[in-house]
C-alpha positions in Angstrom: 266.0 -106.9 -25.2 263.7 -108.7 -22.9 261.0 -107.9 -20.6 260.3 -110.0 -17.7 256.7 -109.8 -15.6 257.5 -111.2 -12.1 255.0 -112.3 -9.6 255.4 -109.7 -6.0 254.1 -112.4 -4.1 256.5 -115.3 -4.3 259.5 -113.6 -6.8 259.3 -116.1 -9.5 259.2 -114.7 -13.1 255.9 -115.3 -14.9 257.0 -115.0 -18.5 259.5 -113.3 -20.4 258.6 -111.2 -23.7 260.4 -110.0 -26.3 260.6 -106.3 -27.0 259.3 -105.0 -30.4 261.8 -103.9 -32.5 262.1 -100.0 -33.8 261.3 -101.5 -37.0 258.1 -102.8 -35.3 257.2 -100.0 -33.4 257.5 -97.9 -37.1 255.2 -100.7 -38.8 252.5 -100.4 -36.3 252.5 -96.7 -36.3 251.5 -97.0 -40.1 248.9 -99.4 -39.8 247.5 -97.9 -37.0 247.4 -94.9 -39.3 246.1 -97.0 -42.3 243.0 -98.1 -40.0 242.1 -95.0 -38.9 241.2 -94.3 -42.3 238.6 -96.7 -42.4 237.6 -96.9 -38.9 236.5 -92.8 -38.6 234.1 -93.7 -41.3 232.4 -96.3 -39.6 229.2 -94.7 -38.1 228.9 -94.9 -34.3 226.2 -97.8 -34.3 228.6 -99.8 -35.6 231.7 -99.0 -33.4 229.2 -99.3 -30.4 228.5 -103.1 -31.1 232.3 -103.9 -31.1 232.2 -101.8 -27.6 229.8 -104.3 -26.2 231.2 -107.2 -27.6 234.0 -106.0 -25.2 231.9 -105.6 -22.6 230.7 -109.6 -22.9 234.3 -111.1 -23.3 235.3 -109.1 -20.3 232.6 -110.4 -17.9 232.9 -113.6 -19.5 236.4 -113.9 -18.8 236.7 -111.9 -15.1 238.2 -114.2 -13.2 240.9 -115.4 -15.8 242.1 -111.5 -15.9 241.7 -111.1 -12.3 244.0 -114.3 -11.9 246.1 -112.7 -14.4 246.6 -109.2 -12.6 246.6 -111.1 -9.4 250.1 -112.7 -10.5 251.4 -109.8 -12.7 251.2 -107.5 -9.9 249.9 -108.6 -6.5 246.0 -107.5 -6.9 243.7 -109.7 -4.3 241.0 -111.4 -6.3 238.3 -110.1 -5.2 239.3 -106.4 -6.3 240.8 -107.6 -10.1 237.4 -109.2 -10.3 235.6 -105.7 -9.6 238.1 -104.6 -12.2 237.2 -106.0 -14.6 234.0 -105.8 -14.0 234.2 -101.7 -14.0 236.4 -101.9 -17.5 233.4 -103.7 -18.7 230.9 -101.3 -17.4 233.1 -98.2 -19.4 232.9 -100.2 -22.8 228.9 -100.5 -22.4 228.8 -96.7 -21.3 230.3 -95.3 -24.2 228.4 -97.6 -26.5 225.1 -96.4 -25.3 225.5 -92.6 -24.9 228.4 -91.6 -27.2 226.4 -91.0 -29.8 224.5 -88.5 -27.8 227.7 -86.9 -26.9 229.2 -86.5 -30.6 226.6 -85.3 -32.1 226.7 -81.8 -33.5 225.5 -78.7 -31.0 223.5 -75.5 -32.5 225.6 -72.4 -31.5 223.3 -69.1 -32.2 225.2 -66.4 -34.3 223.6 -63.4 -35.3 224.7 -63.5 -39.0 223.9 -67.3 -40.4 223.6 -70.3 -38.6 226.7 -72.9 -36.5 227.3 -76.3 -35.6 230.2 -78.1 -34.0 230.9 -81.0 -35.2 233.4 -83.5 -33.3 235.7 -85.3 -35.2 238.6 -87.8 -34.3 242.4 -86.9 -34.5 243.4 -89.9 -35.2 246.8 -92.1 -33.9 246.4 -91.8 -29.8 249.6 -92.9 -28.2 248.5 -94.3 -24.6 251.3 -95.0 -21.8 249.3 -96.9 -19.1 250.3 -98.0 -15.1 250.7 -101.0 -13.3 248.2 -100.2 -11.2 244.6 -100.6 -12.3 246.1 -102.7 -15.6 242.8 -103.3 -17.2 240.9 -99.9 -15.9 242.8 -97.8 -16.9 243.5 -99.4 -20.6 239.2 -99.3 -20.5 239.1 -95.7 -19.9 241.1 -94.9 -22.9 239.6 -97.4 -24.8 236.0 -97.1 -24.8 235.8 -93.3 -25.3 238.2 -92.8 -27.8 237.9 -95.9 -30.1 234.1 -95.0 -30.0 235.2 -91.3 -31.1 237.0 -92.8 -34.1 240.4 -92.4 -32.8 242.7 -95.6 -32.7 244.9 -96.5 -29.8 248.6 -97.7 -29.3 249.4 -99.0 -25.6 252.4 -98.8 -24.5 251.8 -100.4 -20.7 254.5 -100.7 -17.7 256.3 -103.6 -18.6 256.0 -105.1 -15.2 252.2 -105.9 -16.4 252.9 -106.9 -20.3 250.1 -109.9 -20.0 247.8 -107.3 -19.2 248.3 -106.0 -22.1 248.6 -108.2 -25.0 245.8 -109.7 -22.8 243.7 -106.3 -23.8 244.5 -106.6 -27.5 243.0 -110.1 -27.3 239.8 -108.7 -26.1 239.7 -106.1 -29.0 240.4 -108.8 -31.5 238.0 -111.4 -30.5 236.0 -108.2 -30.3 235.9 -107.2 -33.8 238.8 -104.5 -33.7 239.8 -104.5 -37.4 243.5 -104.7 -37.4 245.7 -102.0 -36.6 242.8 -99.5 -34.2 244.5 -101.2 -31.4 247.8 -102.4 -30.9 249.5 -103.5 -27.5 253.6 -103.0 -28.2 255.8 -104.2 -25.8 258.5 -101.6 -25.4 260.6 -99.8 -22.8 260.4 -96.4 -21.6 262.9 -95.3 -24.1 260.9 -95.9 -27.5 258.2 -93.5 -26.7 259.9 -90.4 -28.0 260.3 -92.0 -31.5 257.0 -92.9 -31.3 255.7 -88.9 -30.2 257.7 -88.1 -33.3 256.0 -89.8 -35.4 253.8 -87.2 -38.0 250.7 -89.7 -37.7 250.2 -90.0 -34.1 248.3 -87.0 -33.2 247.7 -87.0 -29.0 249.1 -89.2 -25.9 247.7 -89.8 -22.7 249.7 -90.9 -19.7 248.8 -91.9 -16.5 251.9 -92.5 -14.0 254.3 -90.7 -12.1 255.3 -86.6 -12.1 258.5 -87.1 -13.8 257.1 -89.1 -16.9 254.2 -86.9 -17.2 256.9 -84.1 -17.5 258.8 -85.9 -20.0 255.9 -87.1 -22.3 254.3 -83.4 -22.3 257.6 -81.8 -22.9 258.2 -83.8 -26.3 254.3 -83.3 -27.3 254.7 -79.4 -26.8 257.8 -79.8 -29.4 255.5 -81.7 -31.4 252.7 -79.4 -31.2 250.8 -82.4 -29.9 247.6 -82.7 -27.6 247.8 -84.7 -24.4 246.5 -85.5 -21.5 248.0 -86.7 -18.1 246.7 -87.7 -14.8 249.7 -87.8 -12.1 250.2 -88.8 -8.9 248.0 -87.6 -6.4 248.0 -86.9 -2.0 244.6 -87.1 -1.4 243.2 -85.5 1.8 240.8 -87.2 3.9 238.7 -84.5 5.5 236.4 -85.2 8.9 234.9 -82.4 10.1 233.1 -82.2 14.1 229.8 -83.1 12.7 230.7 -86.2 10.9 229.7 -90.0 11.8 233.1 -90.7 12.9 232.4 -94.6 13.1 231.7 -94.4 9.0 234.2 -91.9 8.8 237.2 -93.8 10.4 235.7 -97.4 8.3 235.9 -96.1 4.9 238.6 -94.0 5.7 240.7 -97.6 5.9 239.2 -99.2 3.0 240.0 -95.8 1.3 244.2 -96.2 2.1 244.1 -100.0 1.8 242.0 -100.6 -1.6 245.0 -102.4 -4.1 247.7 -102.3 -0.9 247.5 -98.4 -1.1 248.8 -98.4 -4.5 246.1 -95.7 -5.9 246.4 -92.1 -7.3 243.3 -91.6 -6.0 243.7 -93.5 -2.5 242.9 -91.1 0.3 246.4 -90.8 1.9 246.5 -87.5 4.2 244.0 -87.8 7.1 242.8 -84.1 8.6 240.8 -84.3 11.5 239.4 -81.9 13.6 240.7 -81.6 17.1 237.4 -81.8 18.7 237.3 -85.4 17.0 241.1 -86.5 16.2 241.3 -89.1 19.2 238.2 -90.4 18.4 238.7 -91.2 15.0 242.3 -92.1 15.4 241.1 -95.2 17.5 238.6 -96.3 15.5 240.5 -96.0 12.5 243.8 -97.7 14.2 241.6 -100.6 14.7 240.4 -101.0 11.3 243.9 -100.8 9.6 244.8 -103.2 11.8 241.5 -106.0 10.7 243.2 -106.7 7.5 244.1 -109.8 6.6 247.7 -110.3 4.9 248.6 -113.4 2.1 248.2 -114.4 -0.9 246.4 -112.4 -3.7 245.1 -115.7 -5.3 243.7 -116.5 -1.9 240.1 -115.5 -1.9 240.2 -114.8 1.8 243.5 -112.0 1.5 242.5 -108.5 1.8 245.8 -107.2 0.7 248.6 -108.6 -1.1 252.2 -107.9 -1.9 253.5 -103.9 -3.5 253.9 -104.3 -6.7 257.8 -105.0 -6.9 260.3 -104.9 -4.1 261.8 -101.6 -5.0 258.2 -100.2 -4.4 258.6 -101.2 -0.9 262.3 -99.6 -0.6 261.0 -96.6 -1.8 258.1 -96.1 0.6 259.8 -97.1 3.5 262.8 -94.8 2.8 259.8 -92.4 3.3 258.5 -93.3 6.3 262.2 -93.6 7.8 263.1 -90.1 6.9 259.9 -88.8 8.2 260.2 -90.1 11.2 263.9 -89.4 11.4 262.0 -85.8 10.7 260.0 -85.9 14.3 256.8 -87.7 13.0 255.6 -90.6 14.9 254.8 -94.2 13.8 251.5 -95.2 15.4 251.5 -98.4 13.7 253.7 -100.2 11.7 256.3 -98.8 9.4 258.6 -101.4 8.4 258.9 -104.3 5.6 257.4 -107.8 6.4 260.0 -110.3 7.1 257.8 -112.9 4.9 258.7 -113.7 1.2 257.1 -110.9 -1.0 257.1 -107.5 -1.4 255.0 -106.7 1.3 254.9 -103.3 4.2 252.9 -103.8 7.2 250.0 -101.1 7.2 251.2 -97.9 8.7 250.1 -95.4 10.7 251.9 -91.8 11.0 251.2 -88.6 13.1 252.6 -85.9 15.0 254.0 -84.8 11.0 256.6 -82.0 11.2 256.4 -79.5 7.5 259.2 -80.6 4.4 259.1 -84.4 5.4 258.1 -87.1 3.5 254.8 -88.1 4.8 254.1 -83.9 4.6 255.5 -83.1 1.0 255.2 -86.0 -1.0 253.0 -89.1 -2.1 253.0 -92.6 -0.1 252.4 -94.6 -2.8 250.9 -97.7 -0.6 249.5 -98.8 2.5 250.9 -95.7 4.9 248.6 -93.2 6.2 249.5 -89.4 7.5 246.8 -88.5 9.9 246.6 -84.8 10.7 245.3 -82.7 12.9 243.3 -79.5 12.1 242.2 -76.6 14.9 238.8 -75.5 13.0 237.4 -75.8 9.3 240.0 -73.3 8.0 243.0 -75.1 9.1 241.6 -78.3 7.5 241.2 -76.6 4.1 244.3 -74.5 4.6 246.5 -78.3 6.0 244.2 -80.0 2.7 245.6 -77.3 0.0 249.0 -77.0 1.2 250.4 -79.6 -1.2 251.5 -79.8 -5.0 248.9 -82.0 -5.5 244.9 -82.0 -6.5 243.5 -84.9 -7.8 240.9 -85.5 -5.1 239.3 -85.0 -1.7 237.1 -86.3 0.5 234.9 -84.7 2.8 233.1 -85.8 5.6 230.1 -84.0 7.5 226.4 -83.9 8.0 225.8 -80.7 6.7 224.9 -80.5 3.1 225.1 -76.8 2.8 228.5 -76.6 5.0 229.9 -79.6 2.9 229.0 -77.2 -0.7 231.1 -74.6 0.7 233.8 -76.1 2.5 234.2 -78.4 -1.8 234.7 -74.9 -3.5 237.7 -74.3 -1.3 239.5 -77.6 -2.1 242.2 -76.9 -4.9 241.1 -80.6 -6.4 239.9 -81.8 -9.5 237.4 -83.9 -7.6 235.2 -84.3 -4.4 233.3 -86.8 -3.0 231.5 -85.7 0.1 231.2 -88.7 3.2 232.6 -90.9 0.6 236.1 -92.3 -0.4 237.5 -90.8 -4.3 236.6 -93.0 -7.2 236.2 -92.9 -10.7 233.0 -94.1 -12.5 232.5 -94.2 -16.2 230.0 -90.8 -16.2 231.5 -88.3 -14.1 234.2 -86.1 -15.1 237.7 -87.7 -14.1 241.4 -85.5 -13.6 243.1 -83.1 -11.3 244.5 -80.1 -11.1 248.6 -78.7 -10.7 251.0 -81.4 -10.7 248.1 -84.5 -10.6 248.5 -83.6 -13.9 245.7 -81.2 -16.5 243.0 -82.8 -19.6 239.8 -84.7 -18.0 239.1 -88.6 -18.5 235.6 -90.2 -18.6 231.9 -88.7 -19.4 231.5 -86.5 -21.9 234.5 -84.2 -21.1 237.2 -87.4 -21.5 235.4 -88.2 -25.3 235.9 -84.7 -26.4 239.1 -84.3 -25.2 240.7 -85.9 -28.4 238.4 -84.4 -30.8 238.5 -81.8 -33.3 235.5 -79.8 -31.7 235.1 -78.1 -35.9 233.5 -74.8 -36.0 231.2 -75.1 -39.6 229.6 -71.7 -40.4 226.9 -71.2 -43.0 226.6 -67.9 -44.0 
């Protein structure tokens, strides 16, 4: 079987690959196995200067990658660049305080003394989106090769350069053969590969359903994992806020990679006293950026990431306006070659529609309006989602109180939802359970060992 990686912008196929064979799969399971071995007993010191040899070959090499992701799956420049960058920035985190996170912590007992010691598991089976290609490979990566776990990618096919891309990295890197392994697969070889008695954990990052599917088969497996899902984040702006930064960020917040974010804000609930206000400002915004070509230094946002993408999201905006909602601005596909959708505004959002229920997974924003502080929290809550939430307002103490209430794995107050190398990353019901990043995303494939000396 082949897998094809075709460029959004202009349709034409990039490269074909061929797909390893079960035979393959099986051999890099046992070497992967075979290296953990040797690479848990490498002390930290050592694992941390193959970290930042990452770190080097990914700054060195930015633009190439951002090129790369630019053609694989529509990414302007300027944003794969900052990509890259990040990834970089995770590799040289871990390498300079993991060694301060594993270390072993003093619990007092009353009858002989405790440590904990954190130790690897082993075999981590990673299943990685299109999305944030390198980013989100980095934040696997750096915490848990560092831990002495080893890693096998399975990435969405639709970004397979990405990946083998990735495994060049770790090799020039140092990686002794088999920690790492890119395997160019389909969907349907990862249960053989969950079955496998030496892969220990998985992590996926994706949609609802495959997050379903992958934790199903580890529960049979009696297998940890972790899984960050898809995400509705609300965009909160109370009376009190500046409205002007407010309404700004709150575009670059839908817009950043053409929308295509878990994190992206993508439900807007203002207050009354301040919903035309911001709805003009914000209108205006949406409609300053600049459509073309991701390779075009000038583009703000390029092409979805395949066409079906775009069927998708626009069968949501049609039924939710077939629902009652209005379309304050845009809300259909570009007639241009590529799979592009005009930046879209919706309002006026009746309950059990699209634009209510679900996640618009690109550049379409639901705006909202709240009558007080409680209907914002009670509008904000009211999904099956909690990744994060932003809230905007000038008062500190208001702002702690008004965070506690969001059901949301994150916050960022008079700021748009990010993730950064050392804060605690992950959400809450169906954006999935398990925490990425800092020192919660090392330990989370770790046996945290109780050793008691009596």
């Amino acid at each position: 079987m082949s897998i094809k990686s075709v460029n959004p912008y202009n349709g034409e196929t990039i490269a074909t690959y061929t797909e390893n064979s079960d035979s393959e799969v099986q051999e890099s399971i046992i070497s992967a196995q075979e290296a953990f071995l040797l690479w848990k007993e490498k002390n930290i010191a050592e694992r941390a200067a193959i970290l930042g040899r990452c770190e080097a070959i990914l700054l060195k090499n930015k633009e190439k990658y951002a090129r790369l992701m630019a053609n694989e799956m529509g990414k302007v420049l300027k944003e794969g660049v900052a990509e890259i960058e990040k990834s970089a920035a995770a590799f040289k985190y871990y390498a300079e305080h993991a060694e301060a996170f594993l270390q072993d912590k003093t619990v007092k007992v009353e009858d002989g003394e405790c440590i904990v010691a954190y130790e690897p598991l082993g075999v981590i089976l990673a299943i990685m989106p299109w999305n944030f290609p390198f980013w989100q490979v980095a934040r696997f990566l750096a915490p848990h090769l560092i831990a002495g776990n080893v890693g096998i990618l399975k990435h969405a096919s639709n970004v397979s350069g990405c990946a083998l891309a990735i495994e060049e990295v770790l090799t020039e890197a140092g990686v002794p053969k088999g920690v790492f392994k890119s395997l160019i697969i389909s969907s349907k070889k990862v249960n053989t590969i969950l079955d496998h008695q030496y892969v220990r954990a998985a992590t996926l990052t994706g949609s609802e359903g495959a997050g379903s599917k992958v934790a199903e088969r580890c529960g049979k497996n009696i297998k940890k994992s972790v899984l960050e899902l898809g995400g509705s984040d609300p965009f909160i702006v109370l009376k009190d806020a500046d409205i002007e930064a407010a309404a700004d960020t709150a575009a670059k917040a839908r817009m950043l990679n053409c929308g295509q974010s878990c994190i992206a804000a993508k439900r807007f609930i203002i207050l009354a006293s301040v919903y035309d206000q911001f709805l003009e400002k914000f209108k205006h915004h949406m409609e300053q950026f600049k459509l073309g070509d991701p390779l075009d230094e000038s583009t703000d946002y390029g092409p979805m990431a395949r066409p079906d993408l775009v069927d998708e999201l626009h069968e949501q905006v049609a039924k939710s306006a077939k629902a009652g909602a209005t379309i304050l601005l845009g809300g259909k596909k570009m007639k241009q070659q590529g799979a592009f959708y005009q930046p879209t505004i919706i309002t006026d959002i009746p309950e059990g529609c699209p634009a209510y229920e679900e996640e618009l997974f690109g550049p379409v924003a639901a705006i909202f309006r709240a009558k007080d502080e409680t209907d914002a929290i009670r509008l904000a809550n009211d999904s099956r989602f909690g990744l994060g939430a932003s809230l905007w307002t000038k008062n500190r103490e208001k702002a702690q109180q008004l965070s506690r209430q969001l059901a949301s794995g994150m916050v960022y107050v008079n700021s748009l939802v990010a993730s950064a190398p050392g804060v605690p990353f992950g959400g809450i019901k169906f954006s999935g359970y398990g925490r990425e990043l800092h020192e919660a995303g090392i330990k989370e494939f770790t046996n945290q060992k109780t050793i008691w000396f009596k």
